[in-house]
VOPAGU-2260 file (C-alpha; in pm, 1 decimal, decimal comma):
REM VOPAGU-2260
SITE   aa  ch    i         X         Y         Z
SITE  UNK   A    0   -1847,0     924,7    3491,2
SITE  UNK   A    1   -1746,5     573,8    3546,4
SITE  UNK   A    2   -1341,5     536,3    3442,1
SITE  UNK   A    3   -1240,4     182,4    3276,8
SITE  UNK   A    4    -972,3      24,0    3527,9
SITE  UNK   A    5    -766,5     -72,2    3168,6
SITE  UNK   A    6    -754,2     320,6    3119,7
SITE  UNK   A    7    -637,0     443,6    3482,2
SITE  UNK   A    8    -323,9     621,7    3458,5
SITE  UNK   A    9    -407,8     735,1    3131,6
SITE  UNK   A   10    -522,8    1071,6    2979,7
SITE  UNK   A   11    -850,9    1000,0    2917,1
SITE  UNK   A   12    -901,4    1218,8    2640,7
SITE  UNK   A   13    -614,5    1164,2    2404,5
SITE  UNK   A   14    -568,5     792,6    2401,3
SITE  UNK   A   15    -653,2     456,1    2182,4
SITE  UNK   A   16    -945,6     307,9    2212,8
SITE  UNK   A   17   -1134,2      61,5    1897,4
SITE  UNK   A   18   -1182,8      93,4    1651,1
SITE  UNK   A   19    -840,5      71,1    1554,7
SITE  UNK   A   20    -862,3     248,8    1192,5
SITE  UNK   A   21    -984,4     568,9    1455,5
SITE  UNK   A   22    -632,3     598,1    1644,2
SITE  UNK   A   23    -372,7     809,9    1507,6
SITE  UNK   A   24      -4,5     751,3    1521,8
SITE  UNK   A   25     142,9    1031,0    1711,6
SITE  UNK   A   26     493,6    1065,3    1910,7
SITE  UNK   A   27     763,6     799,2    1902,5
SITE  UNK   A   28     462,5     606,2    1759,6
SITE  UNK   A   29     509,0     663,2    1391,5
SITE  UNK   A   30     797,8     943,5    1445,2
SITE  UNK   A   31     581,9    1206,5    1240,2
SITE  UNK   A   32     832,5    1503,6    1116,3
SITE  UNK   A   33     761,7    1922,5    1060,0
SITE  UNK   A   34     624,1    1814,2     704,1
SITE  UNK   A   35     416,5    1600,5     860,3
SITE  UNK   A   36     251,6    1844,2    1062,9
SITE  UNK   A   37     244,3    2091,6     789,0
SITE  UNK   A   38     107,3    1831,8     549,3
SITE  UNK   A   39    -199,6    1769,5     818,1
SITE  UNK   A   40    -256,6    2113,9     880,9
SITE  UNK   A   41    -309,9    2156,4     471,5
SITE  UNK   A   42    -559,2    1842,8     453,1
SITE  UNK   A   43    -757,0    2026,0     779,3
SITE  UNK   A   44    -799,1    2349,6     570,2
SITE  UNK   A   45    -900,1    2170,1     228,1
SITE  UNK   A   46   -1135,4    1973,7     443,2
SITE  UNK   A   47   -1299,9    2252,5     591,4
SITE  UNK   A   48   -1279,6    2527,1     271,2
SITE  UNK   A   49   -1436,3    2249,8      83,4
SITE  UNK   A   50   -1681,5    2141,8     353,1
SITE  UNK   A   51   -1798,3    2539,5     352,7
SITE  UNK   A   52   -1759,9    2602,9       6,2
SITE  UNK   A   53   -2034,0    2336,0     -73,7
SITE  UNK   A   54   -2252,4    2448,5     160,9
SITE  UNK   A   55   -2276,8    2779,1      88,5
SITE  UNK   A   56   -2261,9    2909,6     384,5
SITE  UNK   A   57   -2567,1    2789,2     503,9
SITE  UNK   A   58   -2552,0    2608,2     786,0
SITE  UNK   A   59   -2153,3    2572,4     824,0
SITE  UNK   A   60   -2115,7    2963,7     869,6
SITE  UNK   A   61   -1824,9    3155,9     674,0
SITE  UNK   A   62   -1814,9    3430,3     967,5
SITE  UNK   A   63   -1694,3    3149,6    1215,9
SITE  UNK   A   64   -1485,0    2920,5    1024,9
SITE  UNK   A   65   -1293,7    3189,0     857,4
SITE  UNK   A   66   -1061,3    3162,3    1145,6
SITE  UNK   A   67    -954,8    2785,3    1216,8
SITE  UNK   A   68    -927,7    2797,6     842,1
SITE  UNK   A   69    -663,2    3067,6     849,2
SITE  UNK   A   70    -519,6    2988,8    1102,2
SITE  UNK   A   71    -443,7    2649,2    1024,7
SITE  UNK   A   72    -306,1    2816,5     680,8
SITE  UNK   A   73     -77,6    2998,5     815,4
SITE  UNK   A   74      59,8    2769,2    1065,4
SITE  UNK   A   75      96,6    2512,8     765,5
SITE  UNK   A   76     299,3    2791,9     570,6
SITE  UNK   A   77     472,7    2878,6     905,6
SITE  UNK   A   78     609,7    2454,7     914,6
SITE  UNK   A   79     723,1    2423,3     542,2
SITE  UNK   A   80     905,0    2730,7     594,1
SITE  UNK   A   81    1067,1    2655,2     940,4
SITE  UNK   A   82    1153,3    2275,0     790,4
SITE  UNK   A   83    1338,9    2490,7     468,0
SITE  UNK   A   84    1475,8    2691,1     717,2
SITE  UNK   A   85    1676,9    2365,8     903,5
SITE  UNK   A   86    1746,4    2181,8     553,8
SITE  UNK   A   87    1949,0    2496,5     439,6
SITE  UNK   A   88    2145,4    2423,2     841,1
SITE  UNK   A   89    2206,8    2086,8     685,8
SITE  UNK   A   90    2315,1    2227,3     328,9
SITE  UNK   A   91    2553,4    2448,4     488,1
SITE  UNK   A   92    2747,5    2217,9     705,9
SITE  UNK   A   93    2801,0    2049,4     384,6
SITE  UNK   A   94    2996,7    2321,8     210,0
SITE  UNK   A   95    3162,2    2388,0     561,8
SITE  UNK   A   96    2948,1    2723,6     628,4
SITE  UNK   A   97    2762,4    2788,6     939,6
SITE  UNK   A   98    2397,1    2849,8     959,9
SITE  UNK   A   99    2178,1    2852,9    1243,5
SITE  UNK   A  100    1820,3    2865,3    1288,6
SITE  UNK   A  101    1621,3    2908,2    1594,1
SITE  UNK   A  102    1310,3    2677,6    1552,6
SITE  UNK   A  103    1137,0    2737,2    1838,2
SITE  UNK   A  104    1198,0    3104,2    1909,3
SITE  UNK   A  105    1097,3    3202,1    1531,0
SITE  UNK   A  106     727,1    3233,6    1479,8
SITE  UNK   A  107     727,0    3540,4    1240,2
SITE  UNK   A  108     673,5    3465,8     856,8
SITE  UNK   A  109     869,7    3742,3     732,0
SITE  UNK   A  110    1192,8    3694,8     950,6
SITE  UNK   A  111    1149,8    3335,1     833,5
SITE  UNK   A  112    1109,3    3390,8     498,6
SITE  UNK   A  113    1389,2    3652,1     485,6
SITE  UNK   A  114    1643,8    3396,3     671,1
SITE  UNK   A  115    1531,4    3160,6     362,4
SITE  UNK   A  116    1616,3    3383,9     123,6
SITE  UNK   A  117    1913,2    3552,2     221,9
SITE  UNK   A  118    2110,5    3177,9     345,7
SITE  UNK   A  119    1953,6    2973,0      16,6
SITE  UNK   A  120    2103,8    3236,6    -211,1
SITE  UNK   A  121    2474,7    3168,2    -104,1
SITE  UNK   A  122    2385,3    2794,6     -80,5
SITE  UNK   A  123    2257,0    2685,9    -442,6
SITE  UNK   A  124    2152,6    2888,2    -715,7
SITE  UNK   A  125    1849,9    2641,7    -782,9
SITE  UNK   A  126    1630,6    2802,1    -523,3
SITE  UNK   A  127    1653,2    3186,1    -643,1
SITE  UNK   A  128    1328,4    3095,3    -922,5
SITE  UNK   A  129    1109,3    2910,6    -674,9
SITE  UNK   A  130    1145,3    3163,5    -392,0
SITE  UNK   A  131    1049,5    3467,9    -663,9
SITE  UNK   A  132     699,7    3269,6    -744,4
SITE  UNK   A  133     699,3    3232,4    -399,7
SITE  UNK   A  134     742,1    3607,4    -291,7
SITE  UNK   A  135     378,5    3710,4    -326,2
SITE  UNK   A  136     214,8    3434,8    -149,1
SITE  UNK   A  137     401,8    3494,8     174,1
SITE  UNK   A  138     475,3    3875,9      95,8
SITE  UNK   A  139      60,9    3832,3     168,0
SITE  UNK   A  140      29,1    3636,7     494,5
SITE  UNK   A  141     316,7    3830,7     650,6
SITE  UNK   A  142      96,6    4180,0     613,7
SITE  UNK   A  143    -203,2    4025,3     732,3
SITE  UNK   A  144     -50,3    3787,5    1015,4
SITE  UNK   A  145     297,8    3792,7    1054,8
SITE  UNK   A  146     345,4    3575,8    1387,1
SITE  UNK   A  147      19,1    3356,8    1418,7
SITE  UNK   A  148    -221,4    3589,1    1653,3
SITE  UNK   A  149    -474,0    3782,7    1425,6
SITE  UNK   A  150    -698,3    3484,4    1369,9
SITE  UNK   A  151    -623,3    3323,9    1693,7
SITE  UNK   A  152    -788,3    3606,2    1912,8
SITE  UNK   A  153    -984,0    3909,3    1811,9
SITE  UNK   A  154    -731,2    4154,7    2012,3
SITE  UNK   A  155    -382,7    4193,9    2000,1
SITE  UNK   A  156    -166,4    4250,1    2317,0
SITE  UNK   A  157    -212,8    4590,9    2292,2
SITE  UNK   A  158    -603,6    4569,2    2304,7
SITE  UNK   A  159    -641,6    4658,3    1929,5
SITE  UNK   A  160    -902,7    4486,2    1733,7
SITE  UNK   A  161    -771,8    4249,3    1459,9
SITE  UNK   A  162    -844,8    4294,0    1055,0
SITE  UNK   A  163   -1013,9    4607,0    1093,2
SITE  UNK   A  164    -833,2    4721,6     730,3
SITE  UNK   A  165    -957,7    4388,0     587,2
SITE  UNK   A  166   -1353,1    4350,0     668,3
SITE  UNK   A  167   -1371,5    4099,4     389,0
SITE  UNK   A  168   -1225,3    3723,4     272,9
SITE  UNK   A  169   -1349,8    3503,8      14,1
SITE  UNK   A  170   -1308,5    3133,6     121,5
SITE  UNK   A  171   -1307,6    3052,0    -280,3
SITE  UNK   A  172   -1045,3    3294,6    -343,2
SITE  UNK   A  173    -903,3    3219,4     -26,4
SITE  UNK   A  174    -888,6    2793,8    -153,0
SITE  UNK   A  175    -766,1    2944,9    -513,9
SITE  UNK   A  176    -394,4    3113,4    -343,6
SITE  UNK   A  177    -365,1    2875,7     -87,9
SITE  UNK   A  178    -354,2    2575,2    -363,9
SITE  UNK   A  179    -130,8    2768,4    -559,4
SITE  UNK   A  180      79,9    2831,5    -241,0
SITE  UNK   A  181      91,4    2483,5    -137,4
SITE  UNK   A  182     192,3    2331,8    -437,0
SITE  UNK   A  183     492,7    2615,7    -455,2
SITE  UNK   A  184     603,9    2473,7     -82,3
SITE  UNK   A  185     578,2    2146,9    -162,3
SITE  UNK   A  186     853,1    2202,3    -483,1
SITE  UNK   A  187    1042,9    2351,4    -246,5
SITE  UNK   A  188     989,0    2060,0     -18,0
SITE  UNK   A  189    1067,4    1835,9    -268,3
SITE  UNK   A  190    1394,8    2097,5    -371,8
SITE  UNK   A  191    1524,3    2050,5      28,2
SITE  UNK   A  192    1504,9    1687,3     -57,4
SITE  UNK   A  193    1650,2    1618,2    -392,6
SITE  UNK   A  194    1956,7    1870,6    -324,1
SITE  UNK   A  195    2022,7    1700,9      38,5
SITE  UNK   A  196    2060,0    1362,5    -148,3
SITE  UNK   A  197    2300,1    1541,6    -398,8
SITE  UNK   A  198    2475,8    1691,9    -186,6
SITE  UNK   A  199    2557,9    1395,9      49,1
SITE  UNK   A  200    2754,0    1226,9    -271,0
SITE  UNK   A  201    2978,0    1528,4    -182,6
SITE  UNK   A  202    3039,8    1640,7    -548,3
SITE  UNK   A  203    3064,9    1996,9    -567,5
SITE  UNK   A  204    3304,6    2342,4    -487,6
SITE  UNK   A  205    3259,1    2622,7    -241,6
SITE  UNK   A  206    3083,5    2790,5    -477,3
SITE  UNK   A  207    2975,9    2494,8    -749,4
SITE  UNK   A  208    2705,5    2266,4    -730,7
SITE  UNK   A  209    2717,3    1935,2    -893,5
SITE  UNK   A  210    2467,2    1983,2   -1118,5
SITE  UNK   A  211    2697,9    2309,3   -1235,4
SITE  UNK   A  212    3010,6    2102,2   -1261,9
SITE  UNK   A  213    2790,2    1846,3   -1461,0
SITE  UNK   A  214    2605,0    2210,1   -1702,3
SITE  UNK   A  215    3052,9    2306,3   -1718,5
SITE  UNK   A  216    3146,0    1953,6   -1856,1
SITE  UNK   A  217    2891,1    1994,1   -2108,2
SITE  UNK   A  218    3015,4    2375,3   -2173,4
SITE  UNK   A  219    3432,7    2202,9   -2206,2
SITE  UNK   A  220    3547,1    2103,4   -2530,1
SITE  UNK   A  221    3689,6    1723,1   -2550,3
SITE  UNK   A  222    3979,5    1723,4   -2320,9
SITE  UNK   A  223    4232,2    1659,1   -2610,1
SITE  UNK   A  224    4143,1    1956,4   -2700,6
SITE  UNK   A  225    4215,9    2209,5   -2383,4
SITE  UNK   A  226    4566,3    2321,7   -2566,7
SITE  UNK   A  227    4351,3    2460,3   -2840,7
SITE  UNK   A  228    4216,0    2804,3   -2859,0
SITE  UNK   A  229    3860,5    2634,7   -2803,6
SITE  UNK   A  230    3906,9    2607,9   -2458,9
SITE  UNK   A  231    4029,1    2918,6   -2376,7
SITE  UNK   A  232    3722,1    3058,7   -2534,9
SITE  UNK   A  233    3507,2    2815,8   -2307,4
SITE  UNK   A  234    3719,6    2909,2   -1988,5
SITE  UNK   A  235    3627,8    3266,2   -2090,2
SITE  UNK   A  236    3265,6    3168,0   -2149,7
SITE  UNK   A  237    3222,6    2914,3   -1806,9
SITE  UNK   A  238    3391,3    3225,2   -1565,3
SITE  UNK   A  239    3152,7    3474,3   -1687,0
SITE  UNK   A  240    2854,0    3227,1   -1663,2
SITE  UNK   A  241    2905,2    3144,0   -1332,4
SITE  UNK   A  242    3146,8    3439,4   -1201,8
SITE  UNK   A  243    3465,1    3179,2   -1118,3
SITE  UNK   A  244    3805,0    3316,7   -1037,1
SITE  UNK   A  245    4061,8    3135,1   -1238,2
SITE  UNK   A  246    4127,7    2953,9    -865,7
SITE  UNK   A  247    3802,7    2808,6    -850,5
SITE  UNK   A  248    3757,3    2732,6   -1246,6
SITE  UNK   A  249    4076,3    2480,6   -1189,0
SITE  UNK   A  250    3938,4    2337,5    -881,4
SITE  UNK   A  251    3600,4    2272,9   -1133,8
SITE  UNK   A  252    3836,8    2135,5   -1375,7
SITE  UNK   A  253    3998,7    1908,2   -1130,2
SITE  UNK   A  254    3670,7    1814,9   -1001,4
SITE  UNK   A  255    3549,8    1724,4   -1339,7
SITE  UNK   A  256    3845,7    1514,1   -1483,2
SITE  UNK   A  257    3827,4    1301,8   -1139,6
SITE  UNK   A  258    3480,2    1175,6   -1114,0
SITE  UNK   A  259    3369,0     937,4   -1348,7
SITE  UNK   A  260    3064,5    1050,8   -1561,0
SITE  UNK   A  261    3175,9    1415,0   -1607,2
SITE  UNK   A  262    3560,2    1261,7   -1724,9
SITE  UNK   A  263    3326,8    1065,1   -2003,4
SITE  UNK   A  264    3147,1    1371,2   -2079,1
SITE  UNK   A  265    3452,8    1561,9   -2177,3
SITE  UNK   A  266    3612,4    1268,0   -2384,2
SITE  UNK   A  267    3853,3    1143,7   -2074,0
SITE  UNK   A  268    3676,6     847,8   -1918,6
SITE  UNK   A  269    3799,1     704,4   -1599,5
SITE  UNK   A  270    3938,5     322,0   -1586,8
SITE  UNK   A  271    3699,6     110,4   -1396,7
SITE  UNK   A  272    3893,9    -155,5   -1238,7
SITE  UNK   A  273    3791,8    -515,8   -1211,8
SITE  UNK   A  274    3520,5    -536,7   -1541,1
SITE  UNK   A  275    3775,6    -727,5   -1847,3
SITE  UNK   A  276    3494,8    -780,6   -2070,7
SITE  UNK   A  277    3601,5   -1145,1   -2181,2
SITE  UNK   A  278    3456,0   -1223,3   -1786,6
SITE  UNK   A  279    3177,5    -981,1   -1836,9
SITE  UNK   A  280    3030,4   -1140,3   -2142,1
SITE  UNK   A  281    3075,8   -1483,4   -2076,6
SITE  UNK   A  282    2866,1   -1414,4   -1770,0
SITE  UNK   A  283    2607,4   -1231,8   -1996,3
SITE  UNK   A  284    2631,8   -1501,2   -2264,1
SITE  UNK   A  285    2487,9   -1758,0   -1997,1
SITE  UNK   A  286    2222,3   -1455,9   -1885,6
SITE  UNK   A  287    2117,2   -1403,1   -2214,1
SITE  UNK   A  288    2083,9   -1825,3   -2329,8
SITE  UNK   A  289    1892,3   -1865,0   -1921,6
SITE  UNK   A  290    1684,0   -1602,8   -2075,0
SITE  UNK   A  291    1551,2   -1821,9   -2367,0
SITE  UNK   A  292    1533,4   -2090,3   -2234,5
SITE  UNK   A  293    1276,2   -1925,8   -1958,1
SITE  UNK   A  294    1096,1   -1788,0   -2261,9
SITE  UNK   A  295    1039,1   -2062,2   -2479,8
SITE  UNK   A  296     984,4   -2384,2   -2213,9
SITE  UNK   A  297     637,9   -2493,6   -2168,3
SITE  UNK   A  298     464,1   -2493,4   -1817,6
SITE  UNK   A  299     325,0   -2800,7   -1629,4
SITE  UNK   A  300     -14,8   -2757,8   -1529,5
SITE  UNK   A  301      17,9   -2780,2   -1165,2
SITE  UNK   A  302     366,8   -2649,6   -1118,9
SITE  UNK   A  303     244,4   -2316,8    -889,2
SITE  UNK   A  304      76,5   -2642,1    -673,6
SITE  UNK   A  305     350,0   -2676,7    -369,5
SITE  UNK   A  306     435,7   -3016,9    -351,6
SITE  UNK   A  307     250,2   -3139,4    -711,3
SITE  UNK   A  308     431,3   -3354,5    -970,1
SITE  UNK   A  309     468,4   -3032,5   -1138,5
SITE  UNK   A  310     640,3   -2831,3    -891,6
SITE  UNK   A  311     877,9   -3116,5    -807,0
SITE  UNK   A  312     987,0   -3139,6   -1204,5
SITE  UNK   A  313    1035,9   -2772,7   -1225,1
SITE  UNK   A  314    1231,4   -2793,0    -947,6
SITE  UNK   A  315    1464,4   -3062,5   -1079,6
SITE  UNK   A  316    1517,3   -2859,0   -1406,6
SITE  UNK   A  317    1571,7   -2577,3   -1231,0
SITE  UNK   A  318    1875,7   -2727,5   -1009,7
SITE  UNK   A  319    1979,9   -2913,0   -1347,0
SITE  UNK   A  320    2014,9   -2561,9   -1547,2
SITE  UNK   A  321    2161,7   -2407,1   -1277,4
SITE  UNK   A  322    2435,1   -2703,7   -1241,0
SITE  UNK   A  323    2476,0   -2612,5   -1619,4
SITE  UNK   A  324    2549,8   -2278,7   -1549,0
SITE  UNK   A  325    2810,1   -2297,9   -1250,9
SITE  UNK   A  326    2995,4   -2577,9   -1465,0
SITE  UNK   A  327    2984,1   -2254,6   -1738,6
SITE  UNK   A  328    3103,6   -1999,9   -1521,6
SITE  UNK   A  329    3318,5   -2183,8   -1264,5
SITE  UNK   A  330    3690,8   -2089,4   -1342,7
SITE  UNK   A  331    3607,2   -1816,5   -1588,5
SITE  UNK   A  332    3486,0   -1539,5   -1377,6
SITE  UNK   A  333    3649,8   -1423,9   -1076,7
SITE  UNK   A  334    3495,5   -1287,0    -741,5
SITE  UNK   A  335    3635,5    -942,9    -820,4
SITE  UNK   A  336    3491,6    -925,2   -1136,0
SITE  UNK   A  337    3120,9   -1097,4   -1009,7
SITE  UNK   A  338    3156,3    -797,6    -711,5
SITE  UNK   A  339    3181,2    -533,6    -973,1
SITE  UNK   A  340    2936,7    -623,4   -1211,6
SITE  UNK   A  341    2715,5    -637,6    -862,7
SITE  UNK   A  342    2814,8    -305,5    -809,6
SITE  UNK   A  343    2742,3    -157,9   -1149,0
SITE  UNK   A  344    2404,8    -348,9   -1136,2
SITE  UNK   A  345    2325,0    -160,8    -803,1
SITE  UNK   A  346    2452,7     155,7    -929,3
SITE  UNK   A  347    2224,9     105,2   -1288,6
SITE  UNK   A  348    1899,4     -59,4   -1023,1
SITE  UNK   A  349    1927,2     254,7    -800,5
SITE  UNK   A  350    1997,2     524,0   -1061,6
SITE  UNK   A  351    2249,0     622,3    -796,3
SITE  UNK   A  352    2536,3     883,0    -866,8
SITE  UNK   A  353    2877,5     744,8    -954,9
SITE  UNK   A  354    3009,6     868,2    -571,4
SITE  UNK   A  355    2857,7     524,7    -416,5
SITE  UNK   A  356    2997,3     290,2    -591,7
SITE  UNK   A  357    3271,1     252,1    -336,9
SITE  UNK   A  358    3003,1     179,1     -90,8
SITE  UNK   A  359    2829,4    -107,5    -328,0
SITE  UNK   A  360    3213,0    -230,5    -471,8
SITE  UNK   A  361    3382,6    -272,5    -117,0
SITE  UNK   A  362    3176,1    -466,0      62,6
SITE  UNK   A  363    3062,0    -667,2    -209,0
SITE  UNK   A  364    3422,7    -807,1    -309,1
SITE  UNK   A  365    3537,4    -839,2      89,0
SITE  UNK   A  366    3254,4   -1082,8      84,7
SITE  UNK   A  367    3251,3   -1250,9    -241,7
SITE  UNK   A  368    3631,1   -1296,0    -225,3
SITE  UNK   A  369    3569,8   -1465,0     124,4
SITE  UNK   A  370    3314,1   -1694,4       0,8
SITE  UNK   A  371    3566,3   -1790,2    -289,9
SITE  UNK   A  372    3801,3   -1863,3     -56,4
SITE  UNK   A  373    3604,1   -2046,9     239,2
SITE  UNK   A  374    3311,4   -2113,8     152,9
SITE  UNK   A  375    3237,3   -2260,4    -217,7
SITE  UNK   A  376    2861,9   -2308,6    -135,2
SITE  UNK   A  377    2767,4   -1955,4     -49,9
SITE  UNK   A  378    3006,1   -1797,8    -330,3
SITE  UNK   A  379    2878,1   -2045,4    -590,1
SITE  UNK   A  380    2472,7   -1923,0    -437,8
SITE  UNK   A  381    2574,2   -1600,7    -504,2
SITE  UNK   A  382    2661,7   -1591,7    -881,4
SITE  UNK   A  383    2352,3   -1843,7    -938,7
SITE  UNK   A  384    2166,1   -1575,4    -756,4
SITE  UNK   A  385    2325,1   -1236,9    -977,3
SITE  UNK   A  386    2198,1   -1486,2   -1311,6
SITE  UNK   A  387    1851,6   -1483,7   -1202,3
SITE  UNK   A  388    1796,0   -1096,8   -1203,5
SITE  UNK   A  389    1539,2   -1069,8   -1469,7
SITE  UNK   A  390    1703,4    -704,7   -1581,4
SITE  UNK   A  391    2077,7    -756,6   -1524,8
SITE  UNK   A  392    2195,7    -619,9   -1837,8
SITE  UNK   A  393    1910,6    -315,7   -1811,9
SITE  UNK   A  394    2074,9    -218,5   -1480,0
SITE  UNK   A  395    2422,0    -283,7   -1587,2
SITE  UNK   A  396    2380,0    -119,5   -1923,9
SITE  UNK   A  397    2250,3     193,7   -1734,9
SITE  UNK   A  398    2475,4     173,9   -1467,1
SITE  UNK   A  399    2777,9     186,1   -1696,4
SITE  UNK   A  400    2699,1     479,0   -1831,5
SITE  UNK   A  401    2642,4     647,4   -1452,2
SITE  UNK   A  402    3021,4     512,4   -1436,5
SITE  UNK   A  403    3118,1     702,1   -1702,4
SITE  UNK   A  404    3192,3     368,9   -1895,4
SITE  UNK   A  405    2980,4     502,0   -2229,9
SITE  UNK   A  406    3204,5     299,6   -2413,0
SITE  UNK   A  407    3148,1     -25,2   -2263,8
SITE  UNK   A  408    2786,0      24,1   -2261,7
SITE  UNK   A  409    2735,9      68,8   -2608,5
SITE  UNK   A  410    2922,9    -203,1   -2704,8
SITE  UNK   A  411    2665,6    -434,2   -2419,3
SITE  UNK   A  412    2398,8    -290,4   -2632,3
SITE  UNK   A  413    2498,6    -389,6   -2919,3
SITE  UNK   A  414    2659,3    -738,3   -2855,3
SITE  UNK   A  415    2263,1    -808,5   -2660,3
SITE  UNK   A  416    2035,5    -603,6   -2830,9
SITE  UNK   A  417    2035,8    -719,4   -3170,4
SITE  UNK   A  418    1760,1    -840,4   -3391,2
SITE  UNK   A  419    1899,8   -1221,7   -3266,0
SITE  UNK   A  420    1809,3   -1166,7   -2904,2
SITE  UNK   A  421    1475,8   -1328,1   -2833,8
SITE  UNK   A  422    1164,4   -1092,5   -2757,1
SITE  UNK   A  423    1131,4   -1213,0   -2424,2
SITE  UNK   A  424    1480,3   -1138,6   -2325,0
SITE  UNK   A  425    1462,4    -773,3   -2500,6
SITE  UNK   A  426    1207,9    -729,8   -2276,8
SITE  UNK   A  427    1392,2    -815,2   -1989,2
SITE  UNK   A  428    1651,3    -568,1   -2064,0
SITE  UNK   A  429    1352,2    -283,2   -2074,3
SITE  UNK   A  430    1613,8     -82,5   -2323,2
SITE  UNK   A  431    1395,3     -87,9   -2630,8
């Protein structure tokens, strides 16, 4: 075989060569995860129970293929498992517990699966349902091949002959579970995820989620109210639900009355600094009339033409409206104000949880309060810039009510929203 000088060094096996679209990402190269893996693994088994279900067995033979195919099933069940297994490490440190997992000395299902279910239990009472529909599916591989050798060789260690007790598996039964398995994992996949993004907000007790302390709020009479009998008959009500000691229902309570949606919830909303609403609507009053004026000007023919008579008048309107507006808004609205509507509109845009809005506020008025001070240009760039957000008062309006601001964002609604706000602009604000 004559070797390529451009490959020398190189395996010449497992390496790039064209066409391109034929080389995988592997390694550093793409920095695929465990899911990853897992998720391949899955497509290789659909591929080849499809490949043999279609050809009935003819010339792609069921007797041979039965064991890549389970094998690669289990090893995909084996990798959601194990990446469960290090998310609930992760979940833990959160809540200041300990949890370890060996992940590359654990290769048997059921000691995996058992880790899962005894650590997830004491972690968050969401994953108790999906691990029962779960049970059977794995309850089944674990009694057939526990730790990955029956359909890798046809002996065990001990020289005994695998599946003897089995003699038979349907690949269409076989594609039936295993779809119904893999959707199950991937819930729980997408469970890991959506509870490691809650739980980095850092809302929640040693033995309270935030969604519980959210389901509580909801369970609370109005907080003018918690002198009244009503509340002791929702204390009683909220411990038994949830089995609190009287400690940890106060710490719930405390939690709730200091974080700014639940305090709405129960009728005691949180201040949020820096948003007087005289500031707040004169900006919106200039969004609103930018708005129809976009909606009702006619276009020049060539104005998408770089460089056309067209472009070069829409250009000069454009700098002449916006001139308009800074003359509007200069002197009536002040950096801090401009950094918190930001931060409400980033809040509302990334139907985040109230927790970050220190990280959009802070940085936002350090640097809008230095451009007010140093640099007129940039700080005058930047409210032109917050005007042209087509759905600034969609984002706001829903970010308001994230803040616990309910209040405020009805009154928004109803000073924009009316049947005097043009159709093009009520479309902008995507609320109807």
């Amino acid at each position: 075989m004559t070797i390529n000088p451009a490959h020398a060094g190189q395996n010449l096996t497992f390496r790039g060569e064209e066409p391109t679209w034929a080389n995988a990402c592997v390694g550093k190269n793409g920095n695929p995860q465990i899911i990853d893996y897992a998720q391949g693994f899955v497509k290789g088994v659909d591929v080849l129970l499809d490949q043999v279900i279609a050809n009935r067995g003819f010339k792609l033979y069921v007797d041979e293929l039965i064991y890549p195919i389970c094998f690669s099933m289990r090893h995909a069940v084996e990798l959601y498992l194990k990446d469960t297994a290090l998310q609930l490490v992760s979940l833990a440190a959160h809540r200041k517990a300990t949890v370890t997992f060996d992940l590359d000395g654990s290769h048997d299902i059921g000691k995996i699966w058992q880790h899962i279910v005894s650590h997830s239990q004491a972690i968050d009472r969401r994953y108790a349902p999906l691990l029962t529909e779960l049970h059977p599916y794995i309850d089944d591989l674990e009694k057939i091949d526990a730790t990955g050798q029956v359909f890798r060789y046809p002996f065990s260690n001990l020289n005994k002959k695998h599946l003897e007790d089995v003699a038979v598996i349907n690949v269409i039964v076989l594609k039936q579970r295993f779809g119904e398995l893999i959707e199950l994992l991937k819930q729980l996949n997408y469970l890991n995820s959506d509870l490691g993004d809650e739980y980095r907000l850092g809302t929640f007790t040693n033995v309270l989620s935030r969604k519980d302390l959210f389901e509580i709020a909801k369970m609370l009479p109005p907080r003018a109210q918690w002198s009244h009998s009503v509340f002791s008959e929702a204390k009683d009500s909220i411990r038994e639900k949830y089995v609190l000691s009287m400690k940890q229902f106060c710490v719930a309570l405390d939690k709730i009355q200091g974080h700014y949606e639940m305090a709405d919830i129960i009728g005691a909303p949180l201040e949020l600094p820096n948003l007087p609403r005289s500031e707040l609507f004169v900006f919106f009053d200039c969004w609103v009339n930018r708005q129809k004026k976009n909606s009702t000007r006619e276009k020049f023919p060539d104005e998408d033409v770089l460089g056309s008579d067209g472009f070069i008048e829409v250009m000069k309107r454009d700098f002449l409206e916006e001139d308009e507006d800074w003359r509007k808004l200069k002197g009536q609205i002040s950096p801090d104000t401009l950094a918190q509507i930001r931060a409400v509109y980033g809040i509302g845009y990334e139907k985040a949880g109230c927790e970050l809005h220190p990280h959009f506020f802070d940085s936002l008025q350090k640097e809008l309060n230095y451009f007010f001070r140093d640099d007129s240009k940039k700080y005058r760039a930047r409210v032109l810039h917050y005007l042209r957000k087509s759905r600034l008062i969609e984002c706001v309006v829903r970010g308001l009510k994230y803040m616990g601001q309910s209040a405020l964002s009805l009154e928004v609604e109803g000073r924009y929203l009316t049947a005097n706000t043009t159709q093009a602009a009520a479309r902008n604000y995507g609320l109807r």
